[in-house]
N, C-alpha and C positions, 0 to 999 in steps of 0.2 A: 410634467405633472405626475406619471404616474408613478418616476424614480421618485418624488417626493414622498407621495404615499409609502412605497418602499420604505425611503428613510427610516418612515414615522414608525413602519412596520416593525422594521429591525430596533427601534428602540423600544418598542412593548416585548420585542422576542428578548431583549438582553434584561430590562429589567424583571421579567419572568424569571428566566435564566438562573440570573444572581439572586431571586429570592431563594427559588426550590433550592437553589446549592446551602446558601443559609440555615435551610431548612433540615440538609440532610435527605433530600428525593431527588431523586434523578433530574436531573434538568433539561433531560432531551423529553421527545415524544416517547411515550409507553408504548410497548410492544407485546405484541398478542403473544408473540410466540415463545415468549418468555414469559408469560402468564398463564397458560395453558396449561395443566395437567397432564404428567406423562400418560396416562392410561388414554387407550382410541374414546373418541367422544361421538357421536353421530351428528352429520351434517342434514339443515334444509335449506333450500333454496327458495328463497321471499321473493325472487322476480324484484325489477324494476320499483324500489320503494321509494317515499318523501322520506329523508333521513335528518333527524334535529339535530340541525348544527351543533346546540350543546352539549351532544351525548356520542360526540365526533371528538375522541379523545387520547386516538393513538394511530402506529401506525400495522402493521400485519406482521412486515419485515426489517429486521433490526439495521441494514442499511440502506433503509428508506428516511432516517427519523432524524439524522444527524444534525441536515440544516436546519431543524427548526426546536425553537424553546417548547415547553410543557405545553404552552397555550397556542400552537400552533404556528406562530407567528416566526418569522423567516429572523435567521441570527448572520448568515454569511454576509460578505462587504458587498457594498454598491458597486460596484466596479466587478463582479462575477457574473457568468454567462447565467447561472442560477435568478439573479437581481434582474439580468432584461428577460428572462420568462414570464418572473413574476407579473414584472412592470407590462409586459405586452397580453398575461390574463388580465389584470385590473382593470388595463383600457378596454377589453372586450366586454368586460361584465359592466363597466358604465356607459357604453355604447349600446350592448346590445343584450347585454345580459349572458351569461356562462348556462347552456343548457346541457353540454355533455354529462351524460352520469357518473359519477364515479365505480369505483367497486372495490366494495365492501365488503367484510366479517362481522358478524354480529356475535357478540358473547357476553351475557348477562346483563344486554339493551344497554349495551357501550358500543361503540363503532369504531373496527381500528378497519385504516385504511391502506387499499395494496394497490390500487391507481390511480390519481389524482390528488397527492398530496398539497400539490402546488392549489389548484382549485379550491381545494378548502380553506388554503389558510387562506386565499384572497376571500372568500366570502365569509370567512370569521371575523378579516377585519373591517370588511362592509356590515358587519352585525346581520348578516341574511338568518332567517329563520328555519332553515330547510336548505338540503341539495337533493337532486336527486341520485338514486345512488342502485348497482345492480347488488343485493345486499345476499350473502348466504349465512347461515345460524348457524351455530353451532351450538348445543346443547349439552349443558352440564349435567353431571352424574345426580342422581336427584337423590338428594338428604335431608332430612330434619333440620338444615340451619335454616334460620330467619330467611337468611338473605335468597337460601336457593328455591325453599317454598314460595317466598313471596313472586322471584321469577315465574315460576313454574306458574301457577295463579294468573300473571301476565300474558304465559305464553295463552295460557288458555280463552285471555280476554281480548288478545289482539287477535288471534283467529275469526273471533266473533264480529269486533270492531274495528282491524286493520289502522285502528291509533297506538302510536309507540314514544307519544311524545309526556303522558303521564304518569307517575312515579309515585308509587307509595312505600311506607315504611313498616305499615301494618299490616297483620296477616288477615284475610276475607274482604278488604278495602275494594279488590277487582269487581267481586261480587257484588256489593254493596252499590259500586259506581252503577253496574248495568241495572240494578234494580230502582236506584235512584232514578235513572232518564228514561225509564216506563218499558224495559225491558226484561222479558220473560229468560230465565235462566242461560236458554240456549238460543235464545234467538240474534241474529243476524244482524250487522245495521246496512242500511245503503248509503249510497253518499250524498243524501240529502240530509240524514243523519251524522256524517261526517261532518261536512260543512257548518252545520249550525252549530256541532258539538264544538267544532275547531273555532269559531265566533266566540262562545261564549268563554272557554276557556283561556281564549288571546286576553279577553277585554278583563276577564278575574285578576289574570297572573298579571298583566298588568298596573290594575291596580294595588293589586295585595302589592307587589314588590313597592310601586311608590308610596304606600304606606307604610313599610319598613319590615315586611316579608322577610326579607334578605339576611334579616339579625336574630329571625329565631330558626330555633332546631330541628326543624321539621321541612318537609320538603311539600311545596306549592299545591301538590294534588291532595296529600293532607287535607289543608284548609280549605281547598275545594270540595272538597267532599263531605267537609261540614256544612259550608255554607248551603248546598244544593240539598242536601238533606235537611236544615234547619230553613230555607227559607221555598223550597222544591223547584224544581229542575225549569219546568216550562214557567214558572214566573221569573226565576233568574234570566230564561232565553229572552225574556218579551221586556225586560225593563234599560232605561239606558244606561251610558254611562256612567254619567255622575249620578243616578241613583243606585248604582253598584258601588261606587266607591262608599255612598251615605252609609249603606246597608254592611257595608266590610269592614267601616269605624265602627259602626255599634256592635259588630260581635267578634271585636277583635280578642277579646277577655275569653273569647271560644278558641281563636287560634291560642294563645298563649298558655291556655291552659294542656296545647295538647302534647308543649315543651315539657311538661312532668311527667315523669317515670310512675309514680302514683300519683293520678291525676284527682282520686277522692279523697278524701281527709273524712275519717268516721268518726263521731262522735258517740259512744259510748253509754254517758250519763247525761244529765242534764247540767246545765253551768249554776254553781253553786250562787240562790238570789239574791240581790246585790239591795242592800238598806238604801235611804231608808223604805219602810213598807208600803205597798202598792197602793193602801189607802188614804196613803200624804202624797205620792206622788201621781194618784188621777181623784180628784172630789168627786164624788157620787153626783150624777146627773147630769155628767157630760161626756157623752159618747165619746172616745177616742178612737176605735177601730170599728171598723165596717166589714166583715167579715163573709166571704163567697164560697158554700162546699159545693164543687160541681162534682156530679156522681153518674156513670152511665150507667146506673139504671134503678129500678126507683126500690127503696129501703122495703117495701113488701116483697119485692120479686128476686132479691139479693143480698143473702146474709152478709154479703162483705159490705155492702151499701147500708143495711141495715145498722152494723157495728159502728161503723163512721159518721149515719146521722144520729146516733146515742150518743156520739162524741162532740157531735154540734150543739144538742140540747141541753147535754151538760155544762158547756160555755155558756150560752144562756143563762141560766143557772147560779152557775158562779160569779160573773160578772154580769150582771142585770143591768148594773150603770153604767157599766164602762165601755160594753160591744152588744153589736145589734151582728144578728147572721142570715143570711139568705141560701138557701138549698135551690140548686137545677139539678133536673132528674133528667135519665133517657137522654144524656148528653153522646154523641159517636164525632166518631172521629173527623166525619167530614161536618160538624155543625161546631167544634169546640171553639174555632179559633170564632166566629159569630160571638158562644158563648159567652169567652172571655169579656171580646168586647163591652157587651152590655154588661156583666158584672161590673167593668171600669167606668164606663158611661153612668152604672146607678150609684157610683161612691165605693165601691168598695177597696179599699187598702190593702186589705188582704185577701190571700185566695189561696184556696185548698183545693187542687185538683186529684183526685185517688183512683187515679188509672195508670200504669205507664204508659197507654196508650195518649195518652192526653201531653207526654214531656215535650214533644215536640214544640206544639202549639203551644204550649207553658212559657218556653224560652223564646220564641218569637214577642209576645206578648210581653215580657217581662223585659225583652231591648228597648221594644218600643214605648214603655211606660216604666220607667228609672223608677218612678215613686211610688209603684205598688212592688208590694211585696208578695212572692208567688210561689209554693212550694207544691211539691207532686212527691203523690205515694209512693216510691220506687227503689230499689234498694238497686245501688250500685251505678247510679247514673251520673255521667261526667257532666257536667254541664256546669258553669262558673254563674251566670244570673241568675238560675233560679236554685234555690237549697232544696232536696229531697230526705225523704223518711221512711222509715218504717220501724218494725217490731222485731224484736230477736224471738222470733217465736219457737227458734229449734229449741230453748233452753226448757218452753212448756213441753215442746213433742217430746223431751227425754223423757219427762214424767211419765207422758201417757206411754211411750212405750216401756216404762218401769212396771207403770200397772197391768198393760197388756201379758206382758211375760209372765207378772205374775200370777194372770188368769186362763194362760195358753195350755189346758190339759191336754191338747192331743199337739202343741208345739206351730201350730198354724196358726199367723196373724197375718192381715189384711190391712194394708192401706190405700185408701183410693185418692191420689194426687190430681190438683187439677191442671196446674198449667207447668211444664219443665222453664221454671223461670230461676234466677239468681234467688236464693232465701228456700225456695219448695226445696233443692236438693239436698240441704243440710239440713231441713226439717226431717225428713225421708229418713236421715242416716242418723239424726240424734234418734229418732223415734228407735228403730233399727238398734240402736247402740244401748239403749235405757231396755229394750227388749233381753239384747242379750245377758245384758249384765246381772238382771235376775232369772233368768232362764236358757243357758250357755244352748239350748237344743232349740227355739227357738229361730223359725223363716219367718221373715215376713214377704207377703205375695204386695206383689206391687202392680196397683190399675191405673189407670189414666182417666180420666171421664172426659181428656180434651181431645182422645183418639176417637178417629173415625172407624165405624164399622163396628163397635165393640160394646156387646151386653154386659155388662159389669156384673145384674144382677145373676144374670144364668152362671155366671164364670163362679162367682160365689158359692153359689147353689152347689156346684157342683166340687168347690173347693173346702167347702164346711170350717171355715177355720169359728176357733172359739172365739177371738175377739173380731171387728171392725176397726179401724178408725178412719170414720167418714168426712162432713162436714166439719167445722172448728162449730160451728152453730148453727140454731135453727131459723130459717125459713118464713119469717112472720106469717104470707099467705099461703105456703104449704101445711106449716102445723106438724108438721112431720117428726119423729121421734128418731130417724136415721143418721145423728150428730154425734159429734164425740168419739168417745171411745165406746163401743156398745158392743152386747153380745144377743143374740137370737135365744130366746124362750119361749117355746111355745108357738113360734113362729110370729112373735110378735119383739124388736126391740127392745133392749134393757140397757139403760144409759149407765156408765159407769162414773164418766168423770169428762169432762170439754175444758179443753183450751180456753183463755178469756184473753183478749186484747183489752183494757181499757184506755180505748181512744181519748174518752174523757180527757183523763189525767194527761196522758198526753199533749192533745193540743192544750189544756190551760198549764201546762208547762211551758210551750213553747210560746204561748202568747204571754206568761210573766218575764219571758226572756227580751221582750218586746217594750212588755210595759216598764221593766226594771233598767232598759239600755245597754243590758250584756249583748242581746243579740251581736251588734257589729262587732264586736271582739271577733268573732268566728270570718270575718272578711279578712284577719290578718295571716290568714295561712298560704293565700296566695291559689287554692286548689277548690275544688268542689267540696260542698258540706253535704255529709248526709248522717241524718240523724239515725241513731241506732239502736233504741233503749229496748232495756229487757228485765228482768226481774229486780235489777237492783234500784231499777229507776219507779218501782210500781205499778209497771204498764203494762207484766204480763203474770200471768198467772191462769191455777189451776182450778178446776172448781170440783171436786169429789161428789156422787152420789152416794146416800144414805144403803143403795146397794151394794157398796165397798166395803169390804172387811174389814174390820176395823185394826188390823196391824198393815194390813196395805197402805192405809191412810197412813199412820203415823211416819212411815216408810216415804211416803211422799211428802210428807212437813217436813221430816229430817232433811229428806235431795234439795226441799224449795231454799231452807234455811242456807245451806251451804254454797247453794248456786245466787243465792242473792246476796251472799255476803262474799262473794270472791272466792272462796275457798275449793270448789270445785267447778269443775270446764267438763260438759260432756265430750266436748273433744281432746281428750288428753291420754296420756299413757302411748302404747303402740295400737296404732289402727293399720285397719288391713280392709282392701278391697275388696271387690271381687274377684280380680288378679293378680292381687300380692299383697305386701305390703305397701303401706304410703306414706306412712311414720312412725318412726321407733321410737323406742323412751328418751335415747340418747338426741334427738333431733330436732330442734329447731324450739329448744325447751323444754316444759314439761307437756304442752297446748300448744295447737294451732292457733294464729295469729288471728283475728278479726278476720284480715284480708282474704285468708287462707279456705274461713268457713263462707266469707264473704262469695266467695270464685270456686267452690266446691263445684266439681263436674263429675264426679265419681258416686258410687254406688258403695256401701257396705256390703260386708264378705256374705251377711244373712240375709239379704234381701234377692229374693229373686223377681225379678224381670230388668227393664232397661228404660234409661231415658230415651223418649222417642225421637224419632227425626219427623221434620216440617211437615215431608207429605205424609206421615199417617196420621195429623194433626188433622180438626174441623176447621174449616175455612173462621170459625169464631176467633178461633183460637189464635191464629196464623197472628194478626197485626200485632197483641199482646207477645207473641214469642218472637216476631223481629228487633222490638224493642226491646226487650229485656231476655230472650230466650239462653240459653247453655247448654252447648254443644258437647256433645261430648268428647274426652278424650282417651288417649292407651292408658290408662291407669288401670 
């Protein structure tokens, strides 16, 4: 019986064999020592490890490798001394099971093996999950490539978790994992933690692959680590089977999406409205949309809340007959997915969530009900079921930093930033750039109001610059005059000119896209939608005070005119960092791409301070910059 197995064995090693050679790849077992890097590399010693059979992929020594094809599998004749080893492991491992360890080299979480080749290949061909194995590391020269960072990230997470059996292809994904299953940065797991983590992950991969896992681009921990992060760790542990599988078909459009290289698709303008006109295609006095803004926190105590219920009230407004809307306030994070619910439970089709803190629970919600439609405030979020938005608002910060400059008599400007997210850093650097451009002498001081520990006001004080630019707006129940661009008189504020988002226009843009049936056009791209409009679309703009000089003004009608008609890009020409350059005239165009300003992690050459890191952030702050935060980089 067990020369049979053989057989069957040597037929998977031959037609292995005669693929790779087809192929053009060695057709034996790969060999470390032929992979290895001349320069000394430093060894550790893992002791006695579980080693995953599928990442047992060569051998140590190059005349260890001969008898067997690429996939392990034995290639010599039945009638060799080789064939009754085999055959007399196989019988032991169906009898009694093979316990002996192997031993092992480990080099960038592959396994080539330098005793017990014959062992492995029998339990490759029994499909065993695991051998044990006595394993030593060997550790690569550490570089900036993808692949040796992302080890490196590894080495640092199997330390922690002594799991070596999951694989990412993205850089911070280690990180991400331990944060996902309720683990603090550096903490530990036990093997009560192993265990369950090893359950859950068996019963995932297994169904992802029966659900055809196996044909996209990406590798298994990937799509784990969406799922657990979209649907969270301890409900993934507590549910069954086939409620994993239910739960892995509906967010499969999440795995697939994470096969693209640009996995967002930005929309720019609005989709030009499609005839005939919106009041042939709904009669006045029958509701079509039911419309839900949830907002965490209530429109008096939150000028960003504030600007997005003006944007509700204005749909009201405008379509009186055709959408009714309902406002939740003081929504957080651990109530939204409640929230949602009842929005869907009272009718509503549509729903505007204006947190990124809320995407999560957006896309859960948005699997489990196909026939609403669900969109969240958030610039740069992948996500394939629900569509995301915002404003191009660096194209108003250029202004204001045009106006700043030209009000900067002693060359110190002030910006106070609140959260280091995707969209604040290229506001920072247009404001920055519109500064320099009429006043080449011109810093701007850079505050955080999301940092711990830090008097804004005293730093000011002590900083004296001529302008501010604080809030985009004011405050309903503060009343406060500290918005905009403003400079200190007398020790009291003097508003120069504020930013304006008209959400308005906005959402009833996006809801004629709806009424008119262009909307699904935007499903034919295969990627995430996010919307991105800015001065050309009417949705941003500047608003001047009467204390503006009046050639300043005109100075800013000229930039609005030009920036809303295409003609000029605050990010264009050569820019330069704060440690170099980052683009020349001759580079990538005449402008940064969408994407470009989209993914901005850098600082302007006239700005001084830094984007901060996590821990000098306020615990408020913290959830908003996990979801959408930006890290910095060497630029």
């Amino acid at each position: 019986m067990a020369l049979e197995d053989y057989k069957k064995a040597v037929r998977l090693g031959k037609k292995d064999y005669q693929a790779r050679m087809m192929r053009g790849e060695r057709p034996t077992l790969a060999v470390l020592d032929e992979i290895l890097p001349q320069e000394s590399l430093s060894q550790v010693s893992l002791g006695l490890v579980q080693i995953p059979i599928d990442q047992i992929v060569g051998t140590r020594y190059g005349g260890r490798g001969s008898s067997f094809a690429g996939n392990f599998m034995p290639i010599l004749d039945v009638g060799s001394e080789f064939a009754s080893k085999w055959a007399n492991l196989s019988t032991a491992h169906v009898e009694e099971g093979i316990h002996d360890p192997i031993k092992a080299w480990e080099y960038k979480n592959r396994f080539y093996v330098e005793e017990g080749n014959k062992r492995v290949s029998v339990m490759k061909y029994y499909e065993a999950v695991s051998i044990p194995g006595t394993v030593t590391r060997i550790l690569p020269k550490r570089t900036d490539d993808l692949e040796t960072v992302i080890y490196y990230e590894f080495v640092d997470f199997y330390a922690l978790s002594g799991i070596n059996y999951i694989e990412f292809s993205k850089k911070g994904s280690y990180a991400k994992l331990q944060e996902a299953v309720g683990k603090a940065a550096d903490e530990s797991w036990d093997d009560d933690d192993r265990l369950n983590f090893s359950s859950v992950y068996t019963r995932f991969t297994a169904a992802y692959q029966a659900k055809g896992g196996g044909k996209l681009s990406i590798k298994p921990g990937d799509a784990f680590l969406t799922f657990v992060t979209l649907y969270g760790y301890d409900k993934v542990s507590d549910i069954t089977t086939d409620e994993m599988k239910t739960l892995i078909a509906k967010a499969w459009e999440e795995f697939e999406l994470l096969t693209e290289a640009d996995t967002v698709a930005l929309k720019m303008d609005p989709a030009p409205e499609k005839k005939p006109l919106l009041s042939l295609l709904l009669p006045t006095g029958k509701t079509k949309l039911k419309i839900a803004f949830i907002y965490d926190k209530t429109p008096g105590s939150s000028a960003w809340t504030y600007s997005h219920e003006l944007g509700r009230l204005h749909l009201e407004q405008t379509f009186s007959d055709e959408v009714s809307t309902v406002a939740y306030s003081q929504i957080t994070a651990e109530t939204i997915e409640e929230t949602l619910d009842k929005a869907i439970a009272d009718g509503c089709n549509l729903i505007f969530t204006t947190t990124p803190v809320f995407a999560p629970a957006s896309v859960k919600a948005a699997i489990a009900n196909p026939d609403v439609r669900i969109l969240n405030c958030s610039l740069n979020t992948s996500h394939r079921y629900i569509r995301t938005y915002y404003t191009r608002m660096h194209e108003a910060k250029f202004l204001m930093g045009a106006i700043a400059g030209a009000m900067a008599e002693n060359n110190r400007l002030a910006y106070i930033a609140d959260y280091p997210l995707f969209g604040t850093i290229s506001n920072i650097n247009a404001f920055a750039l519109g500064a320099k451009m009429i006043n080449p002498r011109a810093k701007v001081y850079l505050e955080w109001s999301s940092k711990k520990d830090v008097d804004i006001t005293d730093r000011l004080r002590k900083l004296n610059p001529s302008c501010i630019s604080g809030k985009d707006m004011v405050i309903p129940e503060e009343a406060s005059r500290f918005f905009g661009i403003y400079h200190m008189v007398d020790g009291r504020p003097q508003n120069l000119a504020m930013p304006l988002c008209h959400w308005g226009r906005f959402y009833e843009k996006l809801i004629r896209t709806i009424m008119d049936g262009t909307w699904k056009y935007d499903d034919d791209t295969g990627k995430a939608i996010n919307y991105w409009w800015g001065m050309s679309s009417g949705v941003v703009d500047v608003i001047c005070s009467q204390n503006l000089p009046i050639g300043t003004k005109r100075l800013v009608d000229l930039l609005k005119k030009t920036i809303s008609e295409g003609e000029f890009n605050p990010f264009s020409g050569t820019l330069y960092s704060q440690t170099g350059i980052v683009k020349s005239q001759s580079e990538w165009g005449d402008s940064l791409t969408p994407e470009q300003i989209v993914k901005m992690d850098w600082l302007a050459e006239n700005v001084v301070g830094a984007i901060p890191e996590e821990y000098e952030l306020t615990d408020q702050a913290k959830p908003v910059v996990a979801q959408q935060g930006v890290k910095k980089s060497g630029v």
